[in-house]
N, C-alpha and C positions, 0 to 999 in steps of 0.2 A: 683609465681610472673610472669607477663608476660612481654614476651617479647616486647621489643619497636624497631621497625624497624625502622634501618638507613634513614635517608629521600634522596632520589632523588637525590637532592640537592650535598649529597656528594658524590656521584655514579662518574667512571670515566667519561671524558666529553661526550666521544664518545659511552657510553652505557644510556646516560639519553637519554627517548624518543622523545623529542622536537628535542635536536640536529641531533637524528639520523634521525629526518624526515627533516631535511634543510641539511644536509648533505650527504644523501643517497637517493636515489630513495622510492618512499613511501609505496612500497609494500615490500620492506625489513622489515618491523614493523609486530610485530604480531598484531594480535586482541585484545589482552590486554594491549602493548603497544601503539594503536591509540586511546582505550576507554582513559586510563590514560592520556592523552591529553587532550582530554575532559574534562577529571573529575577533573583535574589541580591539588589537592593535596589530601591526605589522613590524617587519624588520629595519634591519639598517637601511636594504636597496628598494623595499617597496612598503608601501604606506597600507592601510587596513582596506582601502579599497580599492587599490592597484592589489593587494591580495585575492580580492574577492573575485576582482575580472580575472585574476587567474583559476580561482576555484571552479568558475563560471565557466569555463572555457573547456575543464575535464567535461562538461556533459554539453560541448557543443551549444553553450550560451542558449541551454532549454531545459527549462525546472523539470522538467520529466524526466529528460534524460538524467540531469543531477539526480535525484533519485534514487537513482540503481547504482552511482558510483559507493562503493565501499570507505571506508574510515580509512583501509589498510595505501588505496589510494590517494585519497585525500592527503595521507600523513605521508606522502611521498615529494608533497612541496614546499618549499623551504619554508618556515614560519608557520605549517599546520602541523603541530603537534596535536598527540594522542587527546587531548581536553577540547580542542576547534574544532575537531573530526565530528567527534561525538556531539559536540552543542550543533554543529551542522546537521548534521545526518537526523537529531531528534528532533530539531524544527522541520526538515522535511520531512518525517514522520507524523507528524502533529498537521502537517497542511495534508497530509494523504488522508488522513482518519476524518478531518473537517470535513473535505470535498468527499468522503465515502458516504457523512452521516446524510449529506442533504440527500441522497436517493434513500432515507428513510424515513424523511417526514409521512410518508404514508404508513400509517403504524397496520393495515391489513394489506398480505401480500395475495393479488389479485393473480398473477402473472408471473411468467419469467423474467419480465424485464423489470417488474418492482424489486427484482431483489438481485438480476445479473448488473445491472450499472452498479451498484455497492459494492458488490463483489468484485468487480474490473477494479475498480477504484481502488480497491482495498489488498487487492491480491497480484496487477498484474508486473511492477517493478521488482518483483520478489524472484533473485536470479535462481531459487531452487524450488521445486516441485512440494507443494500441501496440501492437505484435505482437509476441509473445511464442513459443516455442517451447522445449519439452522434448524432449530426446534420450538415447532411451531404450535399454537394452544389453538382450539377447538374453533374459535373468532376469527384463525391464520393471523392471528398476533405472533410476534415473533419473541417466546419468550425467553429463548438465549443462543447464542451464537459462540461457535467453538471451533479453532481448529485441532485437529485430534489427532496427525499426521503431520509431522513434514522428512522430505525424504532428499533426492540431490537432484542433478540437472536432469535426467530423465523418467524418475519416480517416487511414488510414495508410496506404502503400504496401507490400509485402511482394514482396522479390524472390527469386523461387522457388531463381535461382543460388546466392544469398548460404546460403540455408536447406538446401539440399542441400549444399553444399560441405563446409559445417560439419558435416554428418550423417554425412559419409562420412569427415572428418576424426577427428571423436568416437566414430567407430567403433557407432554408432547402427543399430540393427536396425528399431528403428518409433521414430516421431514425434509427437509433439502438437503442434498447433497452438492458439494462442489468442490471441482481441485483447479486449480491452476497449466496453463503449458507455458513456461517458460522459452520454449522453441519459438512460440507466437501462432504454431497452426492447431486449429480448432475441432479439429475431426477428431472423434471419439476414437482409442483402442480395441481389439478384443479384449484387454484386459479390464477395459473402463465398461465395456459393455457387460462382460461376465460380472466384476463386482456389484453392479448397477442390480443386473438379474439376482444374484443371489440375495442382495440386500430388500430389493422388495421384498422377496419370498418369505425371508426369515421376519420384516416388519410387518407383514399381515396377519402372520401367527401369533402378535401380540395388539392386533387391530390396529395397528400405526401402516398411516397411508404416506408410501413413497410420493411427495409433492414433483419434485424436480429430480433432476443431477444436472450442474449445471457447469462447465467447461470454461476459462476465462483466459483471455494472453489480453497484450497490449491491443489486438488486432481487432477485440471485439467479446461476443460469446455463443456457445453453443448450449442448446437447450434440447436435454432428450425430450422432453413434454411437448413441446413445438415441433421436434421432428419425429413424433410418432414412435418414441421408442422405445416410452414405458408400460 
């Protein structure tokens, strides 16, 4: 016979998760008590946060790993339906985009690393390959960010028209380029290198300076401009 867990509901006041995040500082909560917020209740056999240690568990009880799990997983255990999946996956979406902004407080990008940590951050739980692009005003103010590409587990396409267009639209002085390896290894292609080349060529014809191309996994990044390659 299985056991049917207490709900919530009867728990004392000051140990149900809701209350102790209005009543406590919010990092008093574990990780399975803020999913269980999210996930609002559970079933017959497991309670909203006996759920959540299970959700916890698909990514190896580590928010990063959580991360890269899909909805179509998530919706594979009992009591995550299609509506948990998504309020899951968009609150760790929401804590990726927080942790990407803080490498932007610096509003001039000096360097590859002012703007490769934002881009790891932003780019590297993403199971399929994108390119991305920064266009940058005359101050290397950053005055808009685009990805312009995305492609599957081993590539993307990037068309040079599309990327310039917008550079001259946004009124862009220099540009960054950047894709993703989902693989996790950081070493440039021939083909990352050839696009790299053409794209300069074609943006100095309209006096737009190649800044970067910058390369991003979980592992780290790579920077043509630091390894001599633009």
């Amino acid at each position: 016979m299985q056991e049917i867990k207490v709900s919530i509901k009867k728990w004392a006041k000051d140990d149900r998760p809701r209350e102790k995040l209005l009543g406590k500082n919010p990092s008093t909560l574990s990780d399975s008590e803020l999913l269980a917020i999210l996930i609002g209740n559970g079933h017959r056999e497991k309670n909203a946060v006996d759920l959540a240690k299970e959700v916890l568990r698909l990514g190896k009880n580590n928010l990063n790993e959580l991360g890269k799990v899909t909805i179509q997983e998530m919706m594979r255990l009992k009591g995550i339906g299609k509506v948990k999946a998504i309020t899951i996956v968009a609150a760790l979406e929401l804590g990726r985009r927080r942790q990407a902004s803080l490498y932007l407080e610096k509003p001039i990008v000096k360097s590859s690393r002012d703007i490769a940590n934002y881009l790891q951050a932003l780019l590297r739980d993403l199971p399929h390959e994108v390119f991305a692009v920064a266009y940058l005003n005359q101050a290397n103010r950053i005055n808009h960010f685009e990805i312009v590409s995305k492609g599957g587990i081993t590539g993307t396409v990037a068309d040079p028209r599309v990327i310039l267009k917008k550079a001259v639209l946004e009124d862009a002085v220099s540009i960054i380029l950047c894709h993703n390896h989902p693989s996790g290894n950081l070493q440039p292609s021939k083909a990352d290198q050839d696009l790299t080349r053409k794209l300069k060529d074609a943006a100095q014809l309209l006096d737009i300076d190649l800044f970067d191309h910058i390369i991003v996994s979980e592992n780290g990044y790579f920077s043509f401009a630091d390894a001599d390659m633009l």
